[in-house]
C-alpha angles and dihedrals in degrees: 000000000000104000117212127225106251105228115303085321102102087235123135119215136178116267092242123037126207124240118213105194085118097059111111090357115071097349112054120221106266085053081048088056094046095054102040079056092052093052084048095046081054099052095254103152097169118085120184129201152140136233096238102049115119081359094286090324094109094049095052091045087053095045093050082048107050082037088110095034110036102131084058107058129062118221136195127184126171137221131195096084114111105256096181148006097271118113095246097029085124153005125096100283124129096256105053093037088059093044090048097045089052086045088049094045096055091043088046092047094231154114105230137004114234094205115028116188130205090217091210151001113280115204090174096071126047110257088232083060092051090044097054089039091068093036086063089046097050089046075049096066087227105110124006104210134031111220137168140210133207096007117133122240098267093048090052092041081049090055094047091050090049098045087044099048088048096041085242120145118278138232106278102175153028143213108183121165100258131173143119091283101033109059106145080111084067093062104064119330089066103050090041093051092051088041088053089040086240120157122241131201108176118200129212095046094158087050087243099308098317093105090057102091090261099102152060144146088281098026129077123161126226096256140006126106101285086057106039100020113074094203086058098041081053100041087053109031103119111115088221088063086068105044083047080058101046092050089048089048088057089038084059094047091042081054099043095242133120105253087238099052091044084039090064094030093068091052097050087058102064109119086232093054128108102168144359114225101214119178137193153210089203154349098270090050082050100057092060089054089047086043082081098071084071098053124102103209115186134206091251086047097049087051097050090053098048090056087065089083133030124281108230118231126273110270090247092046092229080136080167084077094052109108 
């Protein structure tokens, strides 16, 4: 495998990194196993999870399962999503940063986190207490680098000036939402992480399962989350995400490729990109992701795919400048 540079920190990570929001959820723990041992067979050293999937259970199935490889693995979890009905039992201020890491770090059977994601944007704290909040956190020795997910380019660019004024760590990573259908991440996440030299590791490469072959504009299968989780069913609900997906789904079989495998293939080969997070249910959802590693995506065939769906503006809407 041809590990990748994760971001300027002289880390190397797997091309492709392994969510865990399935562990103790829909996949029990023994499925979780088998496919934590798959990603390792593989050479996927990179494991990506949250405090709050499956309520604190991921966590606890990873951390029994890194438990004799620990130092080989790098590992990223996330805070700032409410864990329980207490008033401060989330958000990205100091206090409850510092109370979620410890909790992270017992479930997770460790002594640091090497990627630690604020989960989400939160308006409610100034982005200088949440800074100094991880920089406490990485003097400290409790996490390495401070990271964030689903935060837009200036909130990102906001964080970098404050931790640089203040000789704080900086951002090191990123998790935005990326796939064929959804591309906001092209306009300006992506050119800004590669300018800033920041990793990136997008989730949801396969758009929840609609990338997968299942679905069209007149096909839906019997399960699946677009069909049973209503988050899914409203973050893809245009019409024009399922003919794109229709017209992808032909494009794999032209090609001889599962959807999946060619799904998480076009997002490993942006140039911004440092890893895919693919997930799974079980081990046989998992073979067609890994599938990707094999596939030898050139810069004409990128470029085909991507023309499957539509390209989104330029930030500043001069569309005259658009080759």
């Amino acid at each position: 495998m041809e590990y990748r540079m994760l971001g300027r920190t002289g880390v190397k990570v797997s091309p492709l990194c392994f969510g865990t929001m399935s562990f103790g959820d829909i996949a029990d723990e023994a499925e979780s196993a088998r496919m934590f041992n798959r990603c390792r067979e593989v050479g996927i050293n990179f494991f990506d999870c949250a405090n709050t999937y499956a309520a604190g259970r991921s966590e606890e199935i990873l951390g029994r399962l890194i438990a004799d490889c620990r130092d080989d693995i790098v590992l990223t979890t996330k805070a700032v999503s409410r864990t329980g009905a207490d008033v401060n039992a989330g958000g990205a201020s100091r206090r409850h940063l510092q109370i979620a890491v410890e909790d992270s770090l017992r479930r997770l059977k460790t002594d640091r986190i090497d990627v630690y994601f604020l989960h989400h944007y939160d308006a409610a704290t100034p982005v200088e207490e949440s800074i100094r909040a991880l920089d406490d956190l990485v003097r400290q020795g409790k996490i390495l680098y401070p990271a964030v997910s689903n935060w837009s380019a200036w909130q990102v660019m906001k964080a970098q000036g404050i931790a640089a004024r203040e000789g704080r760590a900086r951002i090191e990573c990123l998790q935005p939402m990326y796939n064929l259908v959804k591309r906001q991440a092209e306009v300006e996440i992506l050119p800004m992480a590669r300018n800033e030299q920041i990793g990136v590791i997008p989730y949801s490469p396969l758009g929840g399962g609609l990338l997968t072959g299942k679905y069209s504009p007149d096909a839906r299968p019997d399960s699946g989350r677009l069909i049973e989780n209503k988050m899914y069913q409203k973050r893809y609900r245009l019409g024009d995400y399922y003919q794109s997906a229709a017209d992808f789904t032909a494009h794999a079989r032209e090609r001889g490729a599962h959807p999946a495998t060619l799904a998480v293939a076009w997002v490993m080969a942006h140039p911004a990109i440092t890893a895919p997070i693919i997930g799974a249910r079980n081990l046989t959802q998992l073979e067609a992701s890994l599938a990707a590693l094999e596939i030898d995506m050139t810069p004409d065939w990128y470029a085909e795919i991507a023309s499957l769906s539509p390209t989104p503006p330029p930030a500043h809407d001069r569309l005259e400048e658009v080759g």
